[in-house]
matplotlib code that plots the C-alpha trace (Angstrom):
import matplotlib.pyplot as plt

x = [0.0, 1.2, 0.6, 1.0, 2.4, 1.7, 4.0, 2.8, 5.0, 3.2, -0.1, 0.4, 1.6, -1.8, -3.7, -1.9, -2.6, -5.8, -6.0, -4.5, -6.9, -9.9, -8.4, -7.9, -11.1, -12.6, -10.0, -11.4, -15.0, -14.4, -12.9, -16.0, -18.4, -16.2, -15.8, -19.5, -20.1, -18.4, -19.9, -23.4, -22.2, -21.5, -24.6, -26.3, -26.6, -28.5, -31.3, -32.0, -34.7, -33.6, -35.3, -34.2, -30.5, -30.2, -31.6, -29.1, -25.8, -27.1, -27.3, -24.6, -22.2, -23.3, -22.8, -19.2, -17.9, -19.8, -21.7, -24.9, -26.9, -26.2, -27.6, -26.9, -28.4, -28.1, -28.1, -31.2, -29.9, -27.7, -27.1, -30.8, -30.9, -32.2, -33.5, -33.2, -32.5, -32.6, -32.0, -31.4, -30.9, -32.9, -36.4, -38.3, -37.8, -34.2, -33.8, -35.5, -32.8, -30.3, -31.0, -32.0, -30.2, -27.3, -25.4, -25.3, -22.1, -20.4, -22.2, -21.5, -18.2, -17.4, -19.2, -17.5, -14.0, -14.5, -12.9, -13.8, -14.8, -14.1, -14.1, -14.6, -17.1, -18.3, -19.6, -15.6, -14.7, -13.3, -14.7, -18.8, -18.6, -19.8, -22.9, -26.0, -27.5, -24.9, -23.7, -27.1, -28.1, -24.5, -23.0, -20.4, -18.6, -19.4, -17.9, -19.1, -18.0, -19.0, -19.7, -18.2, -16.2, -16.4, -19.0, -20.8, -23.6, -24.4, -23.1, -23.0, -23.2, -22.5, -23.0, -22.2, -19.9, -19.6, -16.2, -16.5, -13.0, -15.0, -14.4, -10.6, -8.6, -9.4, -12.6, -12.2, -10.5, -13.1, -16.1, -14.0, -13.6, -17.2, -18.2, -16.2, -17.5, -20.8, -20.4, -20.5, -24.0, -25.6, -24.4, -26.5, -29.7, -29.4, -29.5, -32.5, -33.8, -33.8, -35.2, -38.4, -38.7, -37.3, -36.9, -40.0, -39.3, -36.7, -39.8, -40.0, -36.2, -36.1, -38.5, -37.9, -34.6, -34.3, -31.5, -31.1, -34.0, -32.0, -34.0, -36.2, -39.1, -42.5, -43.4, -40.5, -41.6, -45.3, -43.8, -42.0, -45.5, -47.4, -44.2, -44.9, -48.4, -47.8, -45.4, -47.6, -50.4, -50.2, -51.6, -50.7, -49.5, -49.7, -47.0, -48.0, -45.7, -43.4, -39.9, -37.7, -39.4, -38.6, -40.4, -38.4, -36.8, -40.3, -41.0, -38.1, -38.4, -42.1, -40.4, -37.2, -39.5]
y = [0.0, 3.5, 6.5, 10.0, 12.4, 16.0, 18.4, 21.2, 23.7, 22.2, 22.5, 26.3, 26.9, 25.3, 27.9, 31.2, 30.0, 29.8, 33.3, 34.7, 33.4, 34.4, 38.1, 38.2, 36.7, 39.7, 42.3, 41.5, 41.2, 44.8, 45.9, 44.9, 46.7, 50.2, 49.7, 49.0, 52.7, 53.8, 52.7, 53.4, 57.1, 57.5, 56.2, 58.9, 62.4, 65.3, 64.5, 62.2, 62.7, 64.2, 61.1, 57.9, 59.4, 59.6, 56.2, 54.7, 56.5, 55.1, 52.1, 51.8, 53.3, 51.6, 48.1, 49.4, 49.8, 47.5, 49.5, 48.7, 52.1, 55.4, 58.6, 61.1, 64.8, 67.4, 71.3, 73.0, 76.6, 79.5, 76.4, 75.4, 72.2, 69.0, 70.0, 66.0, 63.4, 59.6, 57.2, 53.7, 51.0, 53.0, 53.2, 56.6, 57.4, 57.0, 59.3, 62.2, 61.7, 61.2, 64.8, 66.3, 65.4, 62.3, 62.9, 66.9, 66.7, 64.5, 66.3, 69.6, 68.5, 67.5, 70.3, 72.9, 71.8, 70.1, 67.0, 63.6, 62.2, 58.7, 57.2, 54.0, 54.6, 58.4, 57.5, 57.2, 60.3, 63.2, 65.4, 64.2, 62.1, 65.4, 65.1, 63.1, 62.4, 60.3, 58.9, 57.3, 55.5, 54.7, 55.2, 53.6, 53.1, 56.2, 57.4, 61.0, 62.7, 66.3, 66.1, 69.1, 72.0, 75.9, 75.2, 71.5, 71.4, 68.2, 65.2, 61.0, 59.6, 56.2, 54.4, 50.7, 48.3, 44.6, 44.4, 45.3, 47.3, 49.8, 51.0, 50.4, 53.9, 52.3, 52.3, 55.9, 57.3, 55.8, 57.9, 61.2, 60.7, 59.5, 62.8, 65.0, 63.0, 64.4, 67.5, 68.5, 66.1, 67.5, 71.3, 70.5, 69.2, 72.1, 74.5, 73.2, 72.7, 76.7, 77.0, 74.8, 76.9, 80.4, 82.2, 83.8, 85.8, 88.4, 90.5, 91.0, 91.1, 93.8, 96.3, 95.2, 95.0, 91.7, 90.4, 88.7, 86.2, 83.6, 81.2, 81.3, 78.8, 79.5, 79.8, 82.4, 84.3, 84.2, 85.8, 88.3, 89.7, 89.7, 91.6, 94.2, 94.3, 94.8, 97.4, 99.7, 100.2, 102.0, 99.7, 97.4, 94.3, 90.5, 87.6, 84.4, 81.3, 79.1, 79.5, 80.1, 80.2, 84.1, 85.8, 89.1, 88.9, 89.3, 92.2, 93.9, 93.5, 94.9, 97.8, 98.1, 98.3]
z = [0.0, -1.0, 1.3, 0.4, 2.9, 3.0, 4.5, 6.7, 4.6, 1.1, 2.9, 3.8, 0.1, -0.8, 2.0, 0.6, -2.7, -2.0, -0.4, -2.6, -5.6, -3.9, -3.2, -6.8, -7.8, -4.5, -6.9, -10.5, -9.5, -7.9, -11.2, -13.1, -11.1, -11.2, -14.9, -15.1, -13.1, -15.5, -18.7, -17.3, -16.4, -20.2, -20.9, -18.6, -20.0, -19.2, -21.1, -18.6, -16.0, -12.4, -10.5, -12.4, -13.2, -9.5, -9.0, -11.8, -10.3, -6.8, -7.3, -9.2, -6.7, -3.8, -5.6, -7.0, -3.4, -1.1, 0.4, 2.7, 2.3, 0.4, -0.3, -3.6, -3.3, -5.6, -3.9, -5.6, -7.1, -4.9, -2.7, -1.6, 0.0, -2.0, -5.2, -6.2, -3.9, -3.7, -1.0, -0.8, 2.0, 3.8, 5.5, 5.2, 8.4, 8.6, 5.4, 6.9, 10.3, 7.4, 6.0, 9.0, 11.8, 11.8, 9.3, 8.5, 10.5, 7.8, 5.1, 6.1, 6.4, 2.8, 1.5, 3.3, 2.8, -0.4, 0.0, 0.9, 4.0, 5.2, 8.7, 9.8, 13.3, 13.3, 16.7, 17.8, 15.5, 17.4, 14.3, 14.8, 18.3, 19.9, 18.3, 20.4, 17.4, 15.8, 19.3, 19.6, 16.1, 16.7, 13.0, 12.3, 8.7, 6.3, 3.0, 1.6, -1.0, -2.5, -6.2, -8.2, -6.3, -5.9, -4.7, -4.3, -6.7, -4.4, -2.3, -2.3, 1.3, 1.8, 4.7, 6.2, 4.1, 3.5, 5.2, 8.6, 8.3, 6.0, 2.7, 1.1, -0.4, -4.1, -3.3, -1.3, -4.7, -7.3, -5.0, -5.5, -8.9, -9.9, -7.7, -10.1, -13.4, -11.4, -11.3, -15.2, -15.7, -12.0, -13.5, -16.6, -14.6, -12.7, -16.1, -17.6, -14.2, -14.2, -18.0, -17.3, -14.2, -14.3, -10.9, -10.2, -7.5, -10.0, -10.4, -6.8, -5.9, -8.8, -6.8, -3.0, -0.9, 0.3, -0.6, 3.0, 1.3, -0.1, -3.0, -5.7, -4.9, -6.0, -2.4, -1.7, -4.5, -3.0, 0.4, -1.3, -3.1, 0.2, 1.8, -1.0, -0.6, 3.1, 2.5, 0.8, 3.6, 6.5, 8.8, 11.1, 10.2, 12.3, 11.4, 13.0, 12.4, 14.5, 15.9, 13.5, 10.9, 9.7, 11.4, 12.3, 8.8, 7.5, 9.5, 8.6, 4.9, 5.3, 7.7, 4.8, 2.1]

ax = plt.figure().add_subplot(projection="3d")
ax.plot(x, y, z, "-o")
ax.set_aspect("equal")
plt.show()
């Protein structure tokens, strides 16, 4: 009878070998994907609706890198927040914290310094730990990244990963560059966003000084004709509404004007 021995050496050969072919497998699988973003982004032009472009770059991101949940806004005109969003990953509810509360820190972050921001627990960052909100839902892994510069015309949040050591540089650096491919197709939404819909509170702005009244939403330009209307009688004049809301700025456009 013949036996066939095995050496301990030979047998961790065969365990790095095999390491090292799934790694490579992990590699060219990840390569696929990214070239895949890619190709669809070439395929995506301005043509293309705001809601399903925003959909299609989503989802394509978030499979590139591995990510459990993201989140792609682009900044309405001078800056207004969230003129197109989409989320995915996420429940309803946990969007709204999302934009509201949690993650603003990491948001704000990227948009005001225009750079990239990556940490694997926020809840152990000395840069958003401070904050109760994200102490308590705990968040963890996140990736965001401003698209476009001088300034943002928007921003790609990423959140949770596959591996639990969080997203890799590569896939850091293929986020910062899809975010400036962005910026020239989000630029272009934006324009003919503003053609369909021309700002319709120039007309007011033109006669009235309030230029502290930042926007150009049919609602703003709804306040801004009852400000002139108020401003023309000489009679006194009640402003109801909540905290914070505007109301002294209000009554001191009416007083201004």
């Amino acid at each position: 009878m013949r036996h066939c021995f095995v050496s301990h050496g030979s047998r961790r050969t065969m365990n790095e070998r095999v390491s090292d072919d799934k790694l490579l497998r992990e590699r060219l699988f990840q390569i696929q994907q990214e070239r895949d973003l890619y190709l669809a982004l070439l395929g995506l032009n301005a043509e293309t609706e705001p809601k399903p472009f925003l959909e299609s770059v989503l989802a394509l991101v978030v499979g590139a890198v591995g990510a459990k949940q993201g989140y792609l806004e682009l900044f309405g005109p001078d800056g207004e927040d969230a003129a197109w969003y989409h989320a995915t990953g996420f429940s309803g509810d946990e969007v709204e914290r999302i934009r509201a509360v949690v993650s603003r820190g990491v948001i704000a972050e990227a948009v005001a310094t225009g750079s990239i921001v990556m940490t694997p627990a926020a809840y152990l960052d000395p840069r958003f730990n401070a904050r109760e909100s994200v102490q308590r839902s705990r968040l963890d892994i996140v990736l965001c990244a401003p698209i476009g510069a001088d300034p943002p015309v928007g921003i790609l949040y990423l959140q949770g990963h596959a591996d639990p050591a969080g997203f890799s540089e590569t896939q850091a650096q293929c986020v910062e560059q899809l975010g400036k491919l962005l910026e020239h197709i989000a630029r272009e939404h934006l324009r003919r966003q503003e053609e369909r819909h021309p700002d319709q509170t120039l007309q007011y702005r033109a006669r009235l000084r309030v230029s502290e009244f930042v926007g150009r939403s049919p609602a703003l330009a709804e306040l801004l004709q009852e400000i002139e209307s108020a401003a023309r009688l000489d009679a006194t004049v009640l402003i109801t509404g909540e905290t914070g809301t505007g109301k002294s700025q209000v009554a001191l456009a009416i007083h201004k004007n």
